[in-house]
N, C-alpha and C positions, 0 to 999 in steps of 0.2 A: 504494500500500500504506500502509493508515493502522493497523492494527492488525495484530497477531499473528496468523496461521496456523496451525491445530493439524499437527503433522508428517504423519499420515495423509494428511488434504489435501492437504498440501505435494507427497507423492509420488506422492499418486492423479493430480494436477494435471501433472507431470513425466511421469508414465506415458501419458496422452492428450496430451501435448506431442511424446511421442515415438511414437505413432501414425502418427504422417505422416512419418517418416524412412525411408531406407534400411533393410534389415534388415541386421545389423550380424554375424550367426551367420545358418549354414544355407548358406552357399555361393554363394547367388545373384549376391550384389552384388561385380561383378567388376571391381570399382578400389575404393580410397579403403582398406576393410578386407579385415581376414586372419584366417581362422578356422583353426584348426588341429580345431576338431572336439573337442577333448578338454575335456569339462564340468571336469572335477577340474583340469587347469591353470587355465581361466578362473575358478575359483571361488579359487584360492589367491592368483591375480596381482590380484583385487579386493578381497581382506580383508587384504594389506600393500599393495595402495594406499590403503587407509585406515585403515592401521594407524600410516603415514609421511605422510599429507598435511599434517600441520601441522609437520615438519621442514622445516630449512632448509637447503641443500646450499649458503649463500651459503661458510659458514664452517667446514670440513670439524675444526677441533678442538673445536668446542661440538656437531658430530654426526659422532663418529668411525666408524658406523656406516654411514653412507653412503658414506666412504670408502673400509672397507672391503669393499664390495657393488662400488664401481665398479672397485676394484683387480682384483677378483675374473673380474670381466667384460670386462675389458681384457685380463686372462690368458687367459681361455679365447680371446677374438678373436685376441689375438698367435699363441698357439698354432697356430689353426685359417688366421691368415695369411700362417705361416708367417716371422713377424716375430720373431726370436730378442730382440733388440735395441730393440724396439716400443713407446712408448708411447702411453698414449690419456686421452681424456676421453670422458664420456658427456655428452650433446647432446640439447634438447629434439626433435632430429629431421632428417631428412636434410638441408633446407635450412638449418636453423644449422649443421650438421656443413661442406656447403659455403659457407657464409657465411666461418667460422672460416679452412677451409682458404684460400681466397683472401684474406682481411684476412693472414695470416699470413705466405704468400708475400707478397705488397704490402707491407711493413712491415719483412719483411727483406730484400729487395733494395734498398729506397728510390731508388729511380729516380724523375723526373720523372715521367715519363708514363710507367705503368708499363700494359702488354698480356698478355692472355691469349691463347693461341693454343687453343683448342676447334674438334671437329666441328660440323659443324649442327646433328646429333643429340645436344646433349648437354642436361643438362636446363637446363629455364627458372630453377633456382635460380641455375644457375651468370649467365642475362642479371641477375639480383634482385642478386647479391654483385658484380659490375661495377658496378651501377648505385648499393648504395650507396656503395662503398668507391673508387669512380673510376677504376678497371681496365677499361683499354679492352679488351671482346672483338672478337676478331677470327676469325669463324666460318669454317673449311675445311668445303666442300663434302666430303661422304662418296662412297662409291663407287654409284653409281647401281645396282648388282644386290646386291649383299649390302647396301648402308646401314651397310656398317662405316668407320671413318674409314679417312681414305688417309694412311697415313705418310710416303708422298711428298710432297705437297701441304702435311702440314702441316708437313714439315721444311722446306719451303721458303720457307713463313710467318714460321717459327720467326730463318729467316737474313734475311727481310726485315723483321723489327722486333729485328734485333739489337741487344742495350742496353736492349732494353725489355722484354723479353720476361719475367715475375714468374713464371709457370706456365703449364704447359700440364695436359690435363686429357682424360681417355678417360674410356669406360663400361664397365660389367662389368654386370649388359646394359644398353644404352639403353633407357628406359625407352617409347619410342613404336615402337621393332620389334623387343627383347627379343635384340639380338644383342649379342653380344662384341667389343668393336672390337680390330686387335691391340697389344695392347697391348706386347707383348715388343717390336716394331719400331720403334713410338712412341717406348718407354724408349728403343732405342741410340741414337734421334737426338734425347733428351733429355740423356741421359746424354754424350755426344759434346763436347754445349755447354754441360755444367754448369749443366742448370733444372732443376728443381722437377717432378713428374710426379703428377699428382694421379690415384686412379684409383675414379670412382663407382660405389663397388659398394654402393648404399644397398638398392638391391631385390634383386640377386642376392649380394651377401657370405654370407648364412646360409643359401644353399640349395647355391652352386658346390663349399663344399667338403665336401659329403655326396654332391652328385651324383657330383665325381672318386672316391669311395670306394666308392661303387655300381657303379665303371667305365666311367660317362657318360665321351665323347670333350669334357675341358673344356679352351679354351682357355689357356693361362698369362698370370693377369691379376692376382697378387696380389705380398708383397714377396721372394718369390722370383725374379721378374723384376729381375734387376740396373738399377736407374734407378727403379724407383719410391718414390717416397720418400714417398706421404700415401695412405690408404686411407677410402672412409668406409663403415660397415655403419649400417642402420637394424634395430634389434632390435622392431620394434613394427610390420614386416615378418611376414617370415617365422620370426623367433623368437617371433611368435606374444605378443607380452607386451602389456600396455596402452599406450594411445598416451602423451604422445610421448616416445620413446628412441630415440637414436643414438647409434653411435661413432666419430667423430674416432678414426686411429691414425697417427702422425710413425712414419719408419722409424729415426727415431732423436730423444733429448732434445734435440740442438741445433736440429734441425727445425724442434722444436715452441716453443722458447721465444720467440717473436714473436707466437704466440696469447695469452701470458698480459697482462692489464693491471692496473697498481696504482696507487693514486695518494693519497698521503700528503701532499699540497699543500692539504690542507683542515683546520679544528680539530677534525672529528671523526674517527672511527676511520681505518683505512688501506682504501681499498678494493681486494682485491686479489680478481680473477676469473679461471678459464680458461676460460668462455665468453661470451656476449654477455650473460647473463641476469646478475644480481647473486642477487639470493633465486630463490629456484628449488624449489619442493616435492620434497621425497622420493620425495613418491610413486610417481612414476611408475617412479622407481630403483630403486624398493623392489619393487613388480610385476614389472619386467622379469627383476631378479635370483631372486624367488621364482618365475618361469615357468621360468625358462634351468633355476634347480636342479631342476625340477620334470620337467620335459621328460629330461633330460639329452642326452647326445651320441648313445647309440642311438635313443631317443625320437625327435631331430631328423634322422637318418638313415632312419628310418621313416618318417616325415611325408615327407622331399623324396624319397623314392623313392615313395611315394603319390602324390602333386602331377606328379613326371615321368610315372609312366604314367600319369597322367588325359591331360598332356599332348601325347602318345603318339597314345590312345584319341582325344581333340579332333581334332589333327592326321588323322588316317588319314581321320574322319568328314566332316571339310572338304572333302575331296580327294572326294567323292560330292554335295556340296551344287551343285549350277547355278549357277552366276550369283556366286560368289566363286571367291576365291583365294589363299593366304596372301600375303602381302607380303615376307617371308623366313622363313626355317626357323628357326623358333623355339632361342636357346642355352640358356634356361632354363626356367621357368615363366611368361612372357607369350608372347600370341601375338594377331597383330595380323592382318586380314584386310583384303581391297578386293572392291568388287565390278566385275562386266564393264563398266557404263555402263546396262544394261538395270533398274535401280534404284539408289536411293540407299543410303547408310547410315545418311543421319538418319530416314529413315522404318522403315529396322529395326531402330534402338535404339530410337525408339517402342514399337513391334510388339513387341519384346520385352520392354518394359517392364510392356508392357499382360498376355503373360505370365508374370510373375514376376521377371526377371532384368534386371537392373543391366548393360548394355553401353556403353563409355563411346565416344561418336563421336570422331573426331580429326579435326578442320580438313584443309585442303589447304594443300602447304607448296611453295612453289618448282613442281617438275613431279610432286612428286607427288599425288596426286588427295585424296578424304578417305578415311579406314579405321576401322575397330570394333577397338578397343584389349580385351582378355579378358585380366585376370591369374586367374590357377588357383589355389587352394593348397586345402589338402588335405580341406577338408570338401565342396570341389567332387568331389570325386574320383566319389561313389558315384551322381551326377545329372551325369555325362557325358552318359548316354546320353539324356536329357529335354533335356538343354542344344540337343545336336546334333538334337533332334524340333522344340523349339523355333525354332533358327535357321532350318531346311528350311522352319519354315511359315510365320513371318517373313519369309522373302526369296521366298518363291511371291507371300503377299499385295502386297509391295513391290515385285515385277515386275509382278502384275496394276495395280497404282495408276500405274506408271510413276516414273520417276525426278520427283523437285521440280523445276521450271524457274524459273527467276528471270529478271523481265522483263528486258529488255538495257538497257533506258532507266535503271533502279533500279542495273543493273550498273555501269553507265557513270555513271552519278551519286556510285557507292559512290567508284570509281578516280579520280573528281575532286574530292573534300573531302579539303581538308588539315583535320582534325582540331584542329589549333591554333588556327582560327581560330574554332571554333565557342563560342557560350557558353553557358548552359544552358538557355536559353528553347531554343536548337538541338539541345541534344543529348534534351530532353522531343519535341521533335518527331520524333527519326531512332529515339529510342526506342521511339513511339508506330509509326511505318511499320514497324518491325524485328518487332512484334508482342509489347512488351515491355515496354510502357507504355499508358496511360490519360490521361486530361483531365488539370490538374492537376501532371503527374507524377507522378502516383502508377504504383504498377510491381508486376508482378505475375509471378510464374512462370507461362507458358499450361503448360497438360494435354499439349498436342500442341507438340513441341520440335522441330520437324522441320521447319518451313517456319522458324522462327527462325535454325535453324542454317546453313540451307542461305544465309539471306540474307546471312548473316555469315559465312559462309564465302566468299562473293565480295568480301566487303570485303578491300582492303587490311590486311594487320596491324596496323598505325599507330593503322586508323583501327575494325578490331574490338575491339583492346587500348582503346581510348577508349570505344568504345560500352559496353563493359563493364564500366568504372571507374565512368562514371554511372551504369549499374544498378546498382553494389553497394551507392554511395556513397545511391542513392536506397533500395534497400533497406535502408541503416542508418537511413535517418533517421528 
């Protein structure tokens, strides 16, 4: 860029940039975003995102108005988490929200070796806030038919790294089979040993407590459970507001004062932050608070009772489809599927990408096999019934093609690369076999994602997590 751009350009140029993306509205695209369907909030939460994008949330007294927006949104959460006593921060998004909560337990326990005691199921943010913060996880197997954690197993975790133990941490739902781990049980043998009980409710917080109101059967997962002491919501979720916004909520100020850092050991100002970020735009704080006021409490009672019967509608539909099966019974608004062996899933997330809809594959993990992850929300609601047309003829085509085979030789080659020792002339080459790369290294997304996944789904974790860093790391360059 050597010269100026008239803005027209600019945006015409941004508009065919985003041609080739996801669609972002309409329902289809069933991970990543959340439509709630309603034009008049999506049009208010975009003109106070750019009414606040050059505000600065580093210094809450030079923009008291951001403060005020986040106070605001901390109450309606405490409220709705039944947190009398609750305080919170707002967060560029679920994984700062769990970064926060684990630097914070870690910091105030100070232990040596300080361990988190998690399910399997719990999400990857929580391996991301180990890995920087140096918090050993220590993953408990879930219950092999519901995929809810075992309270046994992990109290027994909890007694074999006693001394070390920073937090423990449940879901509200997992976010790869959309169930409720229990958490009440978890808490007493938290609570018992005096830990920290962290509980991820990033995708279900803004929907569980509309469902319980509706009279949905909802498990007790919020800080009404005696022992939970840290909450996270993601409002840029199912509160439907522009990305990113989360909220961190302590079940109490003592909790939380381990998340805050300051540091006045320098000649210039004092840096003092409650989150990871220092400057931080408004705007997204601004959106999320102009959607929440927008929407209000019946509004969002409305939308998750829409979402749950789509949910309903999905569920019943599957239950006539051949050749899957749910994977559990869905607690909230995801719902996650497997097929019999007679096809795969990454040739029906193709398939059905090819008609219109966004299904996002899930790897195979330990003994479970791989499955199509589908979050619902509410502008899904009224293309149920195309979704369910779609899938049926999706997985006919995918039984006819056969399941993907992966040579055994290619298998057996994946299971014997230690990953560490490769360098990158190696990894331009296992890129190029993977179907993911070119001469050169140069790297390319293929059209057809389905024989890539499938290869990469026989790799070791180690050694897909690697194969993967190189593609991004070659797609940045």
């Amino acid at each position: 860029m050597s010269q100026p751009v008239p803005p027209d350009q600019v945006l015409a140029h941004l508009e065919e940039l985003r041609s080739g993306d996801l669609p972002t509205h309409g329902g289809r695209t069933l991970a990543y975003v959340y439509d709630s369907g309603l034009a008049e909030a999506d049009e208010v939460g975009r003109r106070a995102l750019a009414m606040y994008a050059s505000s600065n949330g580093l210094d809450p007294t030079a923009f008291p108005s951001l403060l005020t927006m986040e106070r605001e949104l901390v109450a309606l959460a405490r409220d709705l988490l039944h947190g009398p006593g609750a305080v919170g921060t707002v967060t560029s998004g679920g994984t700062e929200s769990i970064l926060l909560a684990v630097q914070t337990a870690r910091d105030a326990a100070r232990v040596s070796d300080p361990v988190m005691i998690v399910p399997t199921t719990i999400h990857a943010a929580f391996h991301k806030a180990g890995h920087y913060f140096g918090v050993r996880r220590v993953a408990v197997d879930v219950d092999p038919v519901t995929q809810r954690a075992d309270p046994v197993a992990m109290a027994e975790a909890m007694d074999e790294h006693e001394g070390q133990v920073v937090l423990v941490a449940v879901s509200a739902p997992s976010y790869a089979h959309g169930v409720i781990d229990p958490v009440d049980e978890v808490a007493a043998e938290t609570l018992r040993r005096g830990l920290r009980l962290h509980v991820d409710a990033c995708i279900g917080g803004w929907v569980l407590p509309w469902a319980e109101e509706l009279g949905r059967d909802v498990a007790p997962w919020d800080f009404r459970v005696d022992g939970v002491t840290s909450v996270s919501v993601d409002l840029h979720k199912y509160a439907y507001t522009p990305k990113g916004v989360s909220l961190l909520l302590h079940a109490t100020p003592d909790l939380r004062r381990a998340q805050f850092f300051a540091s006045a050991d320098w000649p210039g100002y004092t840096m003092l932050n409650s989150t990871t970020q220092s400057t931080k735009s408004g705007g997204p704080l601004a959106g999320a608070w102009a959607v929440v006021q927008t929407i209000g409490r019946d509004g969002y009672r409305d939308l998750v009772a829409t979402t749950l019967d789509a949910v309903d509608t999905l569920v019943a539909g599957l239950a006539g489809i051949e050749h899957l099966h749910l994977v559990a019974s869905p607690d909230s608004s995801l719902v996650t599927v497997e097929t019999d062996g007679t096809c795969d899933v990454f040739t029906i997330s193709d398939l059905m990408l090819r008609r219109g809809w966004f299904v996002q594959p899930q790897m195979s993990f330990a003994d479970l096999p791989p499955s199509l992850h589908l979050t619902l929300c509410a502008a899904t609601a009224p293309s149920v019934p195309a979704l369910l047309s779609a899938l049926s003829e999706a997985v006919a085509e995918a039984v006819a093609a056969g399941p993907i085979q992966v040579d055994e030789g290619l298998r057996a080659a994946a299971e014997a690369i230690d990953p560490a020792t490769l360098d990158d002339a190696a990894f331009d080459g296992l890129l190029a076999l993977a179907g993911l790369g070119g001469d050169g290294g140069e790297v390319a997304v293929p059209e057809q994602m389905a024989p890539v996944n499938a290869l990469l789904d026989v790799a070791p974790p180690a050694l897909r997590e690697a194969l993967l860093v190189a593609f991004l790391d070659r797609l940045s360059r």
